[in-house]
NUKOL-358099 format. One record per residue (C-alpha): residue number from 1; residue in one letter; x, y, z. Coordinates in nm, 4 decimals. Example, Ala and Ser with C-alpha at 12.3 -4.5 7.8 and 13.67 -1.06 7.14 Angstrom:
REM NUKOL-358099
+-----+-----+----------+----------+----------+
|   n | res |        x |        y |        z |
+-----+-----+----------+----------+----------+
|   1 |   A |   1.2300 |  -0.4500 |   0.7800 |
|   2 |   S |   1.3670 |  -0.1060 |   0.7140 |
+-----+-----+----------+----------+----------+
REM end
This chain:
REM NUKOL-358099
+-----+-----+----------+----------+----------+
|   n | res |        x |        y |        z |
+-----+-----+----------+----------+----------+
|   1 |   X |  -1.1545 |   5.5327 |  -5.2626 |
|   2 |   X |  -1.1612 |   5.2912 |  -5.5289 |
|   3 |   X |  -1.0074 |   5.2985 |  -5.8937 |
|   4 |   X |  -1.0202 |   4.9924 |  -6.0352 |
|   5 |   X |  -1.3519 |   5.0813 |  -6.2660 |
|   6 |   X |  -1.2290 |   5.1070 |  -6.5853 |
|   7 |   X |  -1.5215 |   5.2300 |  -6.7368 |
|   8 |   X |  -1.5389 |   5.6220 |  -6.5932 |
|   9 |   X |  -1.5891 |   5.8931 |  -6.7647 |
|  10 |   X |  -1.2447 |   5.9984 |  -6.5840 |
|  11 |   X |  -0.9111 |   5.8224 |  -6.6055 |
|  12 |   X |  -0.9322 |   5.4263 |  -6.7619 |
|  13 |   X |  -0.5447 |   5.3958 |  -6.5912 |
|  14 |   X |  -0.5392 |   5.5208 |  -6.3009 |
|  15 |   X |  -0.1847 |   5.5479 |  -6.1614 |
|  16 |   X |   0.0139 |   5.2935 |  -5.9145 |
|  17 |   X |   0.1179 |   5.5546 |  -5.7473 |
|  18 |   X |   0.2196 |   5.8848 |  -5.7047 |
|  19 |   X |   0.4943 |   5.8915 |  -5.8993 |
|  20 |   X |   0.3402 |   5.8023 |  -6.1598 |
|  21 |   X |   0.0281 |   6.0447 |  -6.1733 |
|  22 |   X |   0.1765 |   6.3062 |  -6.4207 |
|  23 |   X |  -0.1263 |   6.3738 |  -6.6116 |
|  24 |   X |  -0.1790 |   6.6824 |  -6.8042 |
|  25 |   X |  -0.0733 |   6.8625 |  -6.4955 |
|  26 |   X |  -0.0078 |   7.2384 |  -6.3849 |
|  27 |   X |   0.2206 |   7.4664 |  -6.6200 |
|  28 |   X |   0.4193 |   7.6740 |  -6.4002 |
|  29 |   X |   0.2616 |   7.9786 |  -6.5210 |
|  30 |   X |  -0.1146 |   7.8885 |  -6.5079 |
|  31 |   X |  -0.2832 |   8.0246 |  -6.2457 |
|  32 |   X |  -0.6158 |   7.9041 |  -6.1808 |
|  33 |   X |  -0.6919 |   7.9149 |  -5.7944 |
|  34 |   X |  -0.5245 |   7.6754 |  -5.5619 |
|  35 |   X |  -0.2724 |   7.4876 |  -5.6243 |
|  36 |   X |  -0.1532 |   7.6581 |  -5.9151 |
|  37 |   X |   0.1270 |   7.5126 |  -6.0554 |
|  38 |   X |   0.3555 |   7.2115 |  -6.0832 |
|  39 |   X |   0.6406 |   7.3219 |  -5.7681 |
|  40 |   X |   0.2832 |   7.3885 |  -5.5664 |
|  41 |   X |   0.1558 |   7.0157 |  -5.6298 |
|  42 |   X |   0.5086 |   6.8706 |  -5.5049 |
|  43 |   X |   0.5333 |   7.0345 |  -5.2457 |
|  44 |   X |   0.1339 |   6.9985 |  -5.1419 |
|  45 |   X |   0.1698 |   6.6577 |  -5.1797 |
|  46 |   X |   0.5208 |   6.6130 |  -4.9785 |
|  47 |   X |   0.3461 |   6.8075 |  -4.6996 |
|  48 |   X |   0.0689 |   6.5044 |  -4.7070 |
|  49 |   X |   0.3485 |   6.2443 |  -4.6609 |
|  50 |   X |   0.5245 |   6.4394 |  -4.4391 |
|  51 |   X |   0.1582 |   6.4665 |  -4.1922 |
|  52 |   X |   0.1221 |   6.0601 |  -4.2089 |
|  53 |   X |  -0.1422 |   6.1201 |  -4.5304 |
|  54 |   X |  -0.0561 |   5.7847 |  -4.7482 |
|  55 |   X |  -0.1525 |   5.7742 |  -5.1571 |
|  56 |   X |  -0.4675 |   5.6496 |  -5.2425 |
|  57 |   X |  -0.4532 |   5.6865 |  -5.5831 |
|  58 |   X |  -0.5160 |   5.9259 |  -5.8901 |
|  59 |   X |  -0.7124 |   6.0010 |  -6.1525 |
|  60 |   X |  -0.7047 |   6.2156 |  -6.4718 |
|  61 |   X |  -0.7447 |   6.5311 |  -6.2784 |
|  62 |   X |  -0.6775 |   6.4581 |  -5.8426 |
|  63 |   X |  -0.4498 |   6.2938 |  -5.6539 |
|  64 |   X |  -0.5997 |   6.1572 |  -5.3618 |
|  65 |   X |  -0.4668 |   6.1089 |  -4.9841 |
|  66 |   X |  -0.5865 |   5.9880 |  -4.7005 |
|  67 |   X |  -0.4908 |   5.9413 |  -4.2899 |
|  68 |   X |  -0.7743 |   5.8152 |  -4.0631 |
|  69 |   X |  -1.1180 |   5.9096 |  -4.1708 |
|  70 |   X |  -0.9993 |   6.2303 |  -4.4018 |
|  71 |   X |  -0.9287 |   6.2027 |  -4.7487 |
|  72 |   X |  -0.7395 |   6.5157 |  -4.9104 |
|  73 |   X |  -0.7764 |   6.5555 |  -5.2720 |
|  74 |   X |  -0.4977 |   6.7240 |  -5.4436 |
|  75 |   X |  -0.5866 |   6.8649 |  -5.8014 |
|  76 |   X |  -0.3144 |   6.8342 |  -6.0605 |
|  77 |   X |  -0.4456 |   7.0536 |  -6.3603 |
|  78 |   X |  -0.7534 |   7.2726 |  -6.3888 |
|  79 |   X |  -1.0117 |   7.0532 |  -6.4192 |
|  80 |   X |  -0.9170 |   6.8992 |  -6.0654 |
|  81 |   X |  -0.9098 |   7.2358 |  -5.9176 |
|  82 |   X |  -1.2911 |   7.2689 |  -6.0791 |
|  83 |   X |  -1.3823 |   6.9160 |  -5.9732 |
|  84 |   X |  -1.3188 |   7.0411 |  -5.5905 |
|  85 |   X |  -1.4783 |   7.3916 |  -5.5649 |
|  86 |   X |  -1.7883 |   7.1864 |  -5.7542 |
|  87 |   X |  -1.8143 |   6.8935 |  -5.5382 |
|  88 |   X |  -1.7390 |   7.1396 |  -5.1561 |
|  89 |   X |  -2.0690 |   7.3867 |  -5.3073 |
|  90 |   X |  -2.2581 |   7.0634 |  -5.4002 |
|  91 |   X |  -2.1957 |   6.9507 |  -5.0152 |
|  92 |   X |  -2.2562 |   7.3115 |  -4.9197 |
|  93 |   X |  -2.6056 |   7.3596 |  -5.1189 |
|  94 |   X |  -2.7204 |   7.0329 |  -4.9928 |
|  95 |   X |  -2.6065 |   6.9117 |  -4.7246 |
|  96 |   X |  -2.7958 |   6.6154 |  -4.5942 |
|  97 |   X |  -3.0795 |   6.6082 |  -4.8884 |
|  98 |   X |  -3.0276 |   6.4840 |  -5.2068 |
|  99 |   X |  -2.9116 |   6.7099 |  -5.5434 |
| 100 |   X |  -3.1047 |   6.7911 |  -5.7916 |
| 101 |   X |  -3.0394 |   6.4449 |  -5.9408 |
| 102 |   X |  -3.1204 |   6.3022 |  -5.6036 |
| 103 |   X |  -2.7729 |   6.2023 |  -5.5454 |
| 104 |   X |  -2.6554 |   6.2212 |  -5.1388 |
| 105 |   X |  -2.2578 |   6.3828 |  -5.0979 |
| 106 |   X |  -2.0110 |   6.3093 |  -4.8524 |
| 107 |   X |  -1.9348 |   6.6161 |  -4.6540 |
| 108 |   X |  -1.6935 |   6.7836 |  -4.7536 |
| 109 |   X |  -1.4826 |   7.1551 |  -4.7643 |
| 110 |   X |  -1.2694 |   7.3934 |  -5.0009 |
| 111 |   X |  -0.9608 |   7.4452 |  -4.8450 |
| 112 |   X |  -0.7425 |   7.7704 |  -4.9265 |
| 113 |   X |  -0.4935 |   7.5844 |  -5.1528 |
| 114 |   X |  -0.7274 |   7.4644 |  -5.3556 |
| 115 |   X |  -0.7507 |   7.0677 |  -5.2509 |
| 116 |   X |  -1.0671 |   6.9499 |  -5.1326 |
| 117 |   X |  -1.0734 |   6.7706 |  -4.7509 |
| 118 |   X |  -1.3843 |   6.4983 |  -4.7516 |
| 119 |   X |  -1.4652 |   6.2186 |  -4.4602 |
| 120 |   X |  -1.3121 |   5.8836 |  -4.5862 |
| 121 |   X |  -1.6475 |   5.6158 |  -4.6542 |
| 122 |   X |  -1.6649 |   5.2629 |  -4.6523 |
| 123 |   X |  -1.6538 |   5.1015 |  -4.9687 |
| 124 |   X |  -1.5744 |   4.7925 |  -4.8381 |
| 125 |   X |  -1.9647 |   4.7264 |  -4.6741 |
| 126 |   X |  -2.1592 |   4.8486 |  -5.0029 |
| 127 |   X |  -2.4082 |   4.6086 |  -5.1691 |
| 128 |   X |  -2.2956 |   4.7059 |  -5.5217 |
| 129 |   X |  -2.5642 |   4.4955 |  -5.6489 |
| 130 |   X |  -2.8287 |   4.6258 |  -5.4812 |
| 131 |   X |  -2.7863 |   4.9956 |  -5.5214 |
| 132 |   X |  -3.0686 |   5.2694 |  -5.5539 |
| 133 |   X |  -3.1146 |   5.4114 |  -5.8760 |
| 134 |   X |  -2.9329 |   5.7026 |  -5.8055 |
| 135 |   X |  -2.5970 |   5.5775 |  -5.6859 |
| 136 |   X |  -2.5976 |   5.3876 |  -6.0345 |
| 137 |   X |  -2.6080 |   5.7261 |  -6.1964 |
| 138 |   X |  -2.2856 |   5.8234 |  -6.0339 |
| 139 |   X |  -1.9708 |   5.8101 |  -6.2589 |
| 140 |   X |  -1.8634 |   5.4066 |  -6.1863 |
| 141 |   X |  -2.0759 |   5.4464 |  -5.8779 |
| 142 |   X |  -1.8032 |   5.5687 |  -5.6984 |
| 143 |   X |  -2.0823 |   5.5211 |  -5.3378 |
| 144 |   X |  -1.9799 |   5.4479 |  -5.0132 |
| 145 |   X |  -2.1094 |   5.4564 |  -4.6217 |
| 146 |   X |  -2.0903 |   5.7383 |  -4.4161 |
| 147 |   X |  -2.2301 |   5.7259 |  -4.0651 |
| 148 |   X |  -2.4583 |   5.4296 |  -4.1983 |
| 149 |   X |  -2.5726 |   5.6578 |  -4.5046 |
| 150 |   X |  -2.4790 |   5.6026 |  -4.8737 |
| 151 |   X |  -2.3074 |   5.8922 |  -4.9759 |
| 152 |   X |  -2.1178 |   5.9591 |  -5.3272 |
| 153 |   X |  -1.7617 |   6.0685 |  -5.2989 |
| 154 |   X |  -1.6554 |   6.1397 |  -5.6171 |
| 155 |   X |  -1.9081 |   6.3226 |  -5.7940 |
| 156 |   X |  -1.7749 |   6.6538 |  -5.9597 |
| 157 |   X |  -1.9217 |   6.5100 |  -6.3046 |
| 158 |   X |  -2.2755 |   6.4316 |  -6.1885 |
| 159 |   X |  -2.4328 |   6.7806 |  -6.0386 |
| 160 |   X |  -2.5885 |   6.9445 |  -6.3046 |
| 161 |   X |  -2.5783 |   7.3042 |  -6.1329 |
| 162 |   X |  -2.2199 |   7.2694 |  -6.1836 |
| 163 |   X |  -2.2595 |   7.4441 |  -6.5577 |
| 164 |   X |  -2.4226 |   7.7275 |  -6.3496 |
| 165 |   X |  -2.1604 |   7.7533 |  -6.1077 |
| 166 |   X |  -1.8546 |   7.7556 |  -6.3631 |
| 167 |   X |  -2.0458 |   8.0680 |  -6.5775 |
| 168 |   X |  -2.0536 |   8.2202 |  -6.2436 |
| 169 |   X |  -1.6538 |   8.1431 |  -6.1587 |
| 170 |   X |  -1.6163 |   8.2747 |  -6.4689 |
| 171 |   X |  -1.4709 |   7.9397 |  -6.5675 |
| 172 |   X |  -1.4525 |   7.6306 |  -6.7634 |
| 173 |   X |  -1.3876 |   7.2892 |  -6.7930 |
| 174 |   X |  -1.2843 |   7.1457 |  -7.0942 |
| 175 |   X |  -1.3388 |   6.7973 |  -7.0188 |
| 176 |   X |  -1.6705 |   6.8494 |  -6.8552 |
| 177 |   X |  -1.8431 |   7.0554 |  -7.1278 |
| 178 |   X |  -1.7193 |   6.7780 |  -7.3840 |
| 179 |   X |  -1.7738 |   6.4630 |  -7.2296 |
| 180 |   X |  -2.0479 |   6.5081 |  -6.9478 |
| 181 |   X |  -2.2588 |   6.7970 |  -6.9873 |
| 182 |   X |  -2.4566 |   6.6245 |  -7.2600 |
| 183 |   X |  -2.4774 |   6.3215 |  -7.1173 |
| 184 |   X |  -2.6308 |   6.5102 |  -6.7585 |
| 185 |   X |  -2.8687 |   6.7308 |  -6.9766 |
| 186 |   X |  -3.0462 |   6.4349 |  -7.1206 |
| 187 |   X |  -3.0744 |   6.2794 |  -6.7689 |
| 188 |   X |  -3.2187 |   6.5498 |  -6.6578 |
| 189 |   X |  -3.5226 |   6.4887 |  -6.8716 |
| 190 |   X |  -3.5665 |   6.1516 |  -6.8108 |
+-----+-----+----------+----------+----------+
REM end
């Protein structure tokens, strides 16, 4: 999991670590699914540490952990909490075959408190230069190897169905329908 693109449609300073991710996170009172509030983030991410999960990094909306070949991807406000139901029904819709924007996702799952649990890629063996045209399409193309297949693994703000699937979660993200909806609607046409 990279962050050093500063050019995403998500956070341009993404933290040094995890005491400094602090973004526009959980009031104790909101409850949105998962983890809810600010005392539930501590103490999800202390339980990470505490299991041998080290700190990746963060962006505007996730924390991210990983030990071994599992990343864990904590969300810190509502939007991250979105990001992760979107990207686990992505993986669940498609699987193996490519979205709708013929992007391929790392597998991943919904866990009950809200973070999302996805396989760890390589980033480290990826011929950024010569990617297909769809992995350029992906928010700072944010691609990586899995099992010899190029996979995205951070891809909340590229699935167009996503729109769809917040009407029908009878939610919203702010971010999303202000910054990247547009922007997916005229790809879509292309």
């Amino acid at each position: 999991m990279s962050s050093s693109h500063s050019d995403c449609a998500g956070c341009s300073e993404c933290c040094a670590d995890d005491s400094d991710c602090d973004q526009d996170r959980y009031d104790d009172d909101e409850d949105v699914g998962g983890s809810v509030n600010q005392r539930d983030y501590d103490a999800t991410c202390d339980s990470l540490k505490d299991r041998g999960f080290k700190y990746v990094g963060c962006g505007m909306f996730r924390a991210v952990y990983m030990r071994g070949g599992v990343v864990v991807k904590v969300p810190h406000n509502r939007d991250g909490y979105i990001d992760n139901r979107t990207e686990a029904a992505a993986w669940k819709k498609y699987r193996n075959n490519p979205t709708s924007f013929g992007i391929y996702v790392a597998p991943c799952r919904l866990l009950a408190d809200g973070c999302l649990m996805m396989v760890s890629v390589d980033e480290q063996n990826v011929n950024y230069s010569d990617l297909p045209a769809w992995a350029k399409l992906i928010d700072c193309s944010q691609v990586g190897l899995y099992k010899g297949h190029l996979v995205a693994y951070d891809f909340a703000l590229d699935v167009m169905e996503r729109e769809q699937w917040e009407q029908e979660w009878g939610t919203d993200s702010k971010f999303f329908h202000h910054n990247r909806l547009s922007y997916l609607k005229k790809r879509s046409v292309l």
